[in-house]
C-alpha angles and dihedrals in degrees: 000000000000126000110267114236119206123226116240108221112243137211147219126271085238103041117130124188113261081248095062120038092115084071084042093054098037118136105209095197086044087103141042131233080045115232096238083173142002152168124218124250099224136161095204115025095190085069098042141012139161135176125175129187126174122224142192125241139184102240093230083071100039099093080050104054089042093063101033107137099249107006134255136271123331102202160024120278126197136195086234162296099232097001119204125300090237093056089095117159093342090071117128115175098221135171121205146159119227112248097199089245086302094094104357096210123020122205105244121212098213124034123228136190139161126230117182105312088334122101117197116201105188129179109261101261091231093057086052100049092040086071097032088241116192121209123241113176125193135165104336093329131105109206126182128200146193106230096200116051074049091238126144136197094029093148120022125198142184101182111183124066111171123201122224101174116269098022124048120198109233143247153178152162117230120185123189115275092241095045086059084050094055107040087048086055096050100044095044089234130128113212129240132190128209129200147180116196129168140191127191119193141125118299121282125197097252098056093036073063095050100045091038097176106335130096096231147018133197129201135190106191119157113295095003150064112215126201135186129179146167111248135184123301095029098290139129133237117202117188126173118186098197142167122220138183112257102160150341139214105278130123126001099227093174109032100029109091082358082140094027106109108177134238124268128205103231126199108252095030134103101210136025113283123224141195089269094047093046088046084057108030120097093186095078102088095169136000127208131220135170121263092236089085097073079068096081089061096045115105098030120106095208091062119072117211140197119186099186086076110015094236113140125187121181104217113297092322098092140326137204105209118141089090133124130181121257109193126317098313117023124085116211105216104190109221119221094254083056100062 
């Protein structure tokens, strides 16, 4: 008689432990500013645990890394911190996100890296530049801001998450839902987030079904690596290391037209009038706009305001300043030619 072999249960590609299917059913857009990495909060980080970070990937790969058994990667690596004595001159500090031999390093958005029992998540250095973001920080928050626009709180940031076994404090970094869509665009690169979460609790039937007599399971569906295993005190701990879509390459809501400034049809003249025209034309002596627009400066401390005469200057940068009321709602702005 041959030996019997027993049959292992299987799974779906899309089954989610009963623990987890508000992962499951997240939508990541759901919110803006978007979470590109985080951190938990958690008291106890043994019964529940969750980290996020966001990655860039070439679309061509995007299908691949998707599906990938397993995962990916589920973190940021670093070439540090305090590298080894031997590095010498051929040392190159570096973040990156493990892509599984698809894509052997992906680019990570925010970088991440672990001092003593203190993890720092930092916005990666070339998003911030690529908008020209300005920090601002307040009580425990790092905000950055495009003066500009002006518009503030583009990318928040609460840095620091310390770790005190068993409870870690948490921390994240959120950008604007628009800023993601555009920088996706720019760069050609969809983005990608990775994730490991855990959950630790009494059996339930469904997972007594799953482990059957062993200690532990292990599944590699698309996208995750399940895994499921027997702990002290009778309970189950269920973690899942994952990757997920966030965005693709599509509209560029914040660079495309960024210096396009329209055309107006103006009183007196035969066809609309552009930047370029405006820039070259001597027969416009004033223009007009609402006084409404002063609100857009109101409420930031870097713009000076008068509203007399509706001038505003933002420190030594520029100035509008040949301006004078009419009436209770137009503001008179003096062209060059009119001086």
């Amino acid at each position: 008689m041959g030996l019997e072999v027993s049959q292992e249960p299987s799974i779906p590609d899309d089954w989610w432990p009963e623990w987890m299917q508000d992962l499951a059913s997240e939508d990541p857009l759901g919110s803006d500013p978007v979470v590109v990495a985080a951190i938990e909060d958690t008291a106890a980080a043994h019964e529940r645990y969750r980290q996020l970070f966001t990655a860039l990937v070439p679309p061509e790969a995007l299908d691949e890394v998707l599906a990938a058994p397993g995962g990916i990667g589920f973190e940021v690596s670093s070439s540090g911190p305090h590298p080894a004595d031997d590095a010498g001159g051929d040392y190159e500090p570096r973040f990156w996100i493990f892509g599984r031999g698809i894509v052997p390093r992906l680019e990570p958005l925010v970088v991440y890296w672990r001092s003593g029992n203190h993890f720092v998540l930092w916005p990666d250095q070339g998003f911030l530049m690529t908008y020209g973001l300005i920090p601002r920080l307040t009580d425990k928050i790092a905000h950055w801001d495009d003066l500009e626009a002006p518009r503030p709180d583009v990318v928040l940031a609460t840095p620091v998450s310390i770790y005190d076994f068993p409870a870690y404090t948490g921390s994240s970094v959120k950008i604007a839902r628009d800023f993601l869509q555009d920088y996706a665009t720019i760069r050609e690169m969809a983005l990608v987030q990775v994730y490991h979460v855990q959950r630790r609790g009494d059996p339930t039937s469904e997972l007594d079904s799953i482990l059957r007599d062993k200690k532990i399971r292990d599944f590699k569906v698309p996208g995750r690596l399940i895994d499921v295993r027997k702990v002290q005190d009778g309970q189950i701990l269920v973690q899942v290391w994952g990757v997920r879509p966030l965005l693709t390459p599509g509209t560029a809501p914040i660079s495309a037209g960024r210096w396009d400034y329209g055309t107006l049809q103006w009183p007196g003249l035969s066809q609309p009038i552009g930047h370029d025209d405006a820039m070259k034309s001597g027969r416009l002596d004033v223009v007009y706009v609402r006084d409404s627009v002063l609100g857009v400066y109101e409420g930031h401390a870097e713009y000076t305001i008068h509203p007399d005469s509706g001038a505003v200057s933002y420190g030594g940068q520029w100035s509008v300043s040949w301006t004078r009321r009419v009436g209770r709602d137009l503001i008179e702005i003096a062209t060059e030619e009119a001086l």
